[in-house]
GUNU-755036 format. One record per residue (C-alpha): z, y, x. Coordinates in steps of 0.05 Angstrom, whole numbers, plus 5000, padded with zeros to 4 digits. Each point is the difference from the previous one (the first is absolute). Layout:
! GUNU-755036
ZYX...
! end
This chain:
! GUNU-755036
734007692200504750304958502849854940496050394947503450044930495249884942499950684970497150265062494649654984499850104927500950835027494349895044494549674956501750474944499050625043493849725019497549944932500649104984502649924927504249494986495449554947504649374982506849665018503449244987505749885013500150095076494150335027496650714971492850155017496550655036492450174991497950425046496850704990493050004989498350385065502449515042492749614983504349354990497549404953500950154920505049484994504250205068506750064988506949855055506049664959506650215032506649654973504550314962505649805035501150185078507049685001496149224992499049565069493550135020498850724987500150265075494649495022496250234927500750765015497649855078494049784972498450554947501550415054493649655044495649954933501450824985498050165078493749744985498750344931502450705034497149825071506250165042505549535043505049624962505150395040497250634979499849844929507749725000501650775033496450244940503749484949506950015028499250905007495250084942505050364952501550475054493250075034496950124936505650444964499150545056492049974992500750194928505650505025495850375047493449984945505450314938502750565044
! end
């Protein structure tokens, strides 16, 4: 696995509709959208800090948890995390024009 930078997961989640509901000092929460049919009180803490030891064993398994929310491989899903800006940014291109 690659090493996935933290806003590629903060890009991801947003784009997929999780709000961010609370922070401390080194983790902020995600609750999932409402479709998703997840538990009330769901929510996926990332840290806020992607530089800290520990953060590429954290993302691999975020990486695992979100494959089984979104049903897809985790390799898949880091394509889609590591590419998202551009994958997405031409979708929206293609729907504008």
């Amino acid at each position: 696995m690659n090493n996935l930078k933290l806003q590629e997961f903060v890009d991801f989640l947003l784009l997929m509709g999780w709000i961010p509901t609370s922070e401390g000092k080194k983790f902020r929460e995600y609750q999932p959208p409402k479709c998703l049919g997840l538990p009330m009180d769901y929510f996926l803490e990332l840290p806020k800090d992607d530089s800290k030891k520990g953060f590429n064993k954290y993302a691999q398994r975020i990486v695992e948890i979100l494959s089984k929310i979104y049903h897809c491989n985790p390799e898949d899903l880091q394509i889609v995390l590591e590419k998202g800006h551009d994958i997405f940014s031409m979708g929206r291109d293609s729907r504008v024009n």
